[in-house]
C-alpha positions as CSV (number, residue, x, y, z in Angstrom):
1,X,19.0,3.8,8.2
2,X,22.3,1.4,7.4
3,X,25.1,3.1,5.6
4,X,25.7,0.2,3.9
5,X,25.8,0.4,0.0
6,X,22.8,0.2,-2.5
7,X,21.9,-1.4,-4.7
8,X,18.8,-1.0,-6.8
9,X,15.4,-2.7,-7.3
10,X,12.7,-2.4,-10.5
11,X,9.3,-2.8,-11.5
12,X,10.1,-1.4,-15.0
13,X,12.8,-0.8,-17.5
14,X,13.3,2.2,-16.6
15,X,12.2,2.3,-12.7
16,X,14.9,1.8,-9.9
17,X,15.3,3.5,-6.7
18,X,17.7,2.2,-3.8
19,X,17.5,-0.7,-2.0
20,X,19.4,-1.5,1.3
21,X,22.5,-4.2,1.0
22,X,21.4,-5.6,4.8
23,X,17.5,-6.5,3.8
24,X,17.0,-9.8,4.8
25,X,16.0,-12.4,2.1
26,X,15.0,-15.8,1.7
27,X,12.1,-17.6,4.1
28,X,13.5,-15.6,7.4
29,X,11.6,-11.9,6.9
30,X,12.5,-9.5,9.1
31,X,9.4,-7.0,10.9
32,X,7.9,-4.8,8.5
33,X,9.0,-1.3,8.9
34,X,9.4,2.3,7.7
35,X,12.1,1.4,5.3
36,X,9.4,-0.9,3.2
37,X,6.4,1.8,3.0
38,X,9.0,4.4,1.8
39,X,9.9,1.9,-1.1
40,X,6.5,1.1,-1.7
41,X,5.4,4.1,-2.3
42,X,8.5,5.4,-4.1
43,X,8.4,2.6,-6.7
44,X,4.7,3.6,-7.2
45,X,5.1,7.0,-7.6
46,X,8.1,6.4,-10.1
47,X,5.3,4.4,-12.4
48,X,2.7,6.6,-12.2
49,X,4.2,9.8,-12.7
50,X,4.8,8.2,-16.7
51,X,0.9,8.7,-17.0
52,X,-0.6,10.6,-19.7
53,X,-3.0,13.4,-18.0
54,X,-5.3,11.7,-20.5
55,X,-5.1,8.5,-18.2
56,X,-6.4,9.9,-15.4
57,X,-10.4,10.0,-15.7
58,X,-10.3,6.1,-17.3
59,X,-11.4,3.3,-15.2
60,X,-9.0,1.5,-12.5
61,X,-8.8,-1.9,-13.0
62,X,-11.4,-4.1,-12.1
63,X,-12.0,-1.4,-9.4
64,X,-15.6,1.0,-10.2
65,X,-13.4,3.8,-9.5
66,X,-11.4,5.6,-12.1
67,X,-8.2,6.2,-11.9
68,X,-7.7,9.8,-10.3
69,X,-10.2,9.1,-7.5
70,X,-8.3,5.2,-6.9
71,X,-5.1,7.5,-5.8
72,X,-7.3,9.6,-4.0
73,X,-8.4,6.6,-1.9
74,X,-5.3,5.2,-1.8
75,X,-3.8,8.5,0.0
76,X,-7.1,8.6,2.2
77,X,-5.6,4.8,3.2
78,X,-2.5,5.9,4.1
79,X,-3.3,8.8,5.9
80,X,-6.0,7.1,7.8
81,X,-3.8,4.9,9.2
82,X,-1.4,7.5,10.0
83,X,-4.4,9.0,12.1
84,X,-4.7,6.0,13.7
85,X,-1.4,5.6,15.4
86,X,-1.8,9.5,16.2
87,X,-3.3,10.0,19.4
88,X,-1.6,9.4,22.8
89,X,-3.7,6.5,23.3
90,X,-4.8,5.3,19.8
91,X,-8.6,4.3,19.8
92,X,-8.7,0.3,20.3
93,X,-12.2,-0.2,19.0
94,X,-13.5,2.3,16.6
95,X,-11.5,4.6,13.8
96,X,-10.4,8.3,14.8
97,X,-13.2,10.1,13.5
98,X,-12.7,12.2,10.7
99,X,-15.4,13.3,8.4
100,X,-15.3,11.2,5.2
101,X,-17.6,11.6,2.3
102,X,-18.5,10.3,-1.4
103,X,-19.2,13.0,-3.6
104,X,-21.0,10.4,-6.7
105,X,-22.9,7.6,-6.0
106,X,-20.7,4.5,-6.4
107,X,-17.8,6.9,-5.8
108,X,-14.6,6.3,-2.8
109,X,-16.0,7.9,0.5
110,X,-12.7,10.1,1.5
111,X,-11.5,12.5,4.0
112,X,-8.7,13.1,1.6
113,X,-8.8,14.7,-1.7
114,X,-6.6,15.8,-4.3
115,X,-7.4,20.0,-5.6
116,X,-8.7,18.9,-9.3
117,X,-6.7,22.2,-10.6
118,X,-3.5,21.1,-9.3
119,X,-3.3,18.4,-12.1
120,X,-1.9,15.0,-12.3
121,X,1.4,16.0,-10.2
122,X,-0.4,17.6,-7.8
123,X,-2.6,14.2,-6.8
124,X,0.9,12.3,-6.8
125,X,2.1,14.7,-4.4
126,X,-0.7,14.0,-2.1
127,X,-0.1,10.6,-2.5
128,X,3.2,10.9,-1.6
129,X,2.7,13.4,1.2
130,X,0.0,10.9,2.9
131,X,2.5,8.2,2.1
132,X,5.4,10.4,4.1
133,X,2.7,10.9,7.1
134,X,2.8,6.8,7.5
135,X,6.0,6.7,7.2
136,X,6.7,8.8,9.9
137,X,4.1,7.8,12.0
138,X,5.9,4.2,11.8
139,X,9.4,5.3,12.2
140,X,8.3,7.2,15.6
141,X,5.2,5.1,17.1
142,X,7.0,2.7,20.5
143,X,6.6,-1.3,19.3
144,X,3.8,-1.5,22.1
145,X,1.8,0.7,21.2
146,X,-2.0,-0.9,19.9
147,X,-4.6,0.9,17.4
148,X,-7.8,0.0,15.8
149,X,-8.1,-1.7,12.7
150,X,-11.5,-3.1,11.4
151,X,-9.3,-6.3,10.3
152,X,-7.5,-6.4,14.0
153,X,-5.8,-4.0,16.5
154,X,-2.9,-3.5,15.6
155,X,0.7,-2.1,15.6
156,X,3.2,-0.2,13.8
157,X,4.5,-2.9,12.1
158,X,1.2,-4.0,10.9
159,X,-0.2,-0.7,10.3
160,X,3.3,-0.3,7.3
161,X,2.6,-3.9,6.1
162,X,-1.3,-2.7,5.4
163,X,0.5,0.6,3.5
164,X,2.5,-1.5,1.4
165,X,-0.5,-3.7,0.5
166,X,-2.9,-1.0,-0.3
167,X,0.4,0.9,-2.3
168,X,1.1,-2.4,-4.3
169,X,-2.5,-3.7,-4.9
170,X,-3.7,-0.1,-5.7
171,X,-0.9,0.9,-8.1
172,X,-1.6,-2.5,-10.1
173,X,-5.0,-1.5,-10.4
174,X,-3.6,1.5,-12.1
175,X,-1.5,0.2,-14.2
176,X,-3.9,-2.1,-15.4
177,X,-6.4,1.0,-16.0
178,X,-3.8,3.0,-17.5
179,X,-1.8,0.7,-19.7
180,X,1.7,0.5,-17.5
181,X,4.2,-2.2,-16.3
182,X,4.5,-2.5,-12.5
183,X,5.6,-5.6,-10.7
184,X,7.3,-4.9,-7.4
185,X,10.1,-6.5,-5.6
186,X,9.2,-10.1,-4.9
187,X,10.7,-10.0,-1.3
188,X,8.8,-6.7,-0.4
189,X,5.3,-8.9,-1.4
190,X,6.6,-12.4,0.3
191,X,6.8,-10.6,3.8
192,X,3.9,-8.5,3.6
193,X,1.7,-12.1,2.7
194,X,3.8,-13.4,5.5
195,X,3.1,-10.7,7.8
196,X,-1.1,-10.0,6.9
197,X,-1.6,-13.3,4.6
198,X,0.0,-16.3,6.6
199,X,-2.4,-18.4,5.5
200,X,-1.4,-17.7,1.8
201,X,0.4,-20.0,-0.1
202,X,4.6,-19.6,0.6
203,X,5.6,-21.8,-2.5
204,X,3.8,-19.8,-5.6
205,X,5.1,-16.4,-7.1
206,X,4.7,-13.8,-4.0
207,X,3.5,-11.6,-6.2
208,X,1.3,-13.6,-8.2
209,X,0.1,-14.9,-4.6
210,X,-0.4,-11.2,-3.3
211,X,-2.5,-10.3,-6.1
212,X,-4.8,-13.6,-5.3
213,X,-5.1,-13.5,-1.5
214,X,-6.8,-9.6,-2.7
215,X,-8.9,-10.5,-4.9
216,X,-7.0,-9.9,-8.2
217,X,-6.0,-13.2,-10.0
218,X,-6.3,-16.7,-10.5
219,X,-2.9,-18.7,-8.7
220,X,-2.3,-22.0,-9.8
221,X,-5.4,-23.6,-9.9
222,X,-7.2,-21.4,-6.9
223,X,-9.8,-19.3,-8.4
224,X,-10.0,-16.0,-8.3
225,X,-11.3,-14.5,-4.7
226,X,-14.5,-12.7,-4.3
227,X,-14.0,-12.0,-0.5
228,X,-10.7,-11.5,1.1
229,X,-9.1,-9.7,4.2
230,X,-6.1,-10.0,6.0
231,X,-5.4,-10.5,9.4
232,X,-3.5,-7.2,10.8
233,X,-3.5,-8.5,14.6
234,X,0.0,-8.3,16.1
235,X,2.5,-10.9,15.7
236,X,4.1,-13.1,19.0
């Protein structure tokens, strides 16, 4: 981590967390790393802990999912892929295989899930605890090191540039579902479309643009996506 001072970014009036002085902005992006995830999920978490615990059984989004089992899947994301990076020689063409299960029809299929008594708070800390496993996993997996993604093998770069995307998309859905503001750091989404998207448009709003290239909105002019994926394999 730099010792350099911080300044702060926000997706809301009242939602700011530190950001490092030495991040890199404009059309050079650094790698995608540690440092990103843990801001992702930070400035997530800072949003949706102003719920109501009435929120939490209304729908997502456009997502069939409500909202309590949309952070479920979003914490089954990120600690899949921290499972993936795991072993000492990740698997290359299959997924480590935990059990995973739907428990309604039309319902997420997870290996994670938040205990329904422990309340609104307690299925944020899950999030953030499954955010904290990738994290880690990031921070301490060598740059050469290869695991299976059903969008490309990848590596630990591109497994904290998939976080980020499943943290951002998945907390607009959210917001949208629950009635809050959220609109992350513009140079957070430009190098995550430049890292998974790189096909994407580089001169529209990166947000905007990240919320197209998933399926979520029109961007000038380019409808709205009914398939989408991104391309995880590792960068030259």
């Amino acid at each position: 981590m730099s010792d350099a001072p911080a300044r702060s970014v926000s997706c809301g009036p009242q939602d700011t967390v530190p950001y490092p002085e030495d991040r890199v902005f404009g059309p050079v992006f650094e790698p995608y790393g540690a440092d990103d995830l843990d801001l992702a999920v930070r400035l997530a978490l800072a949003v949706l802990r102003k719920a109501p615990s009435a929120a939490w059984d209304g729908k997502a989004g456009s997502l069939e999912w409500d909202c309590w089992e949309t952070v479920e899947h979003l914490s089954d994301d990120l600690f899949a892929y921290a499972a993936q990076l795991g072993p000492r020689k990740p698997p290359l063409d299959t997924e480590v295989p935990f059990g995973w299960e739907s428990h309604r029809p039309g319902g997420p299929a997870l290996t994670v899930r938040a205990n329904r008594e422990a309340g609104p708070a307690g299925l944020l800390q899950v999030l953030e605890a499954s955010g904290a496993l990738l994290v880690a996993m990031v921070r301490t997996t060598a740059p050469e090191v290869r695991a299976y993604h059903v969008f490309g093998v990848s590596d630990a770069e591109g497994f904290a540039a998939m976080g980020v995307v499943e943290t951002l998309v998945h907390t607009h859905d959210l917001a949208q579902g629950i009635g809050l503001g959220w609109n992350p750091p513009a140079d957070l989404c430009a190098r995550v479309l430049a890292r998974l998207f790189p096909d994407a448009p580089a001169a529209t709003d990166p947000w905007t643009t990240l919320l197209w290239a998933t399926g979520r909105a029109e961007l000038d002019g380019r409808s709205r996506l009914t398939t989408w994926r991104w391309d995880g394999t590792v960068r030259a």
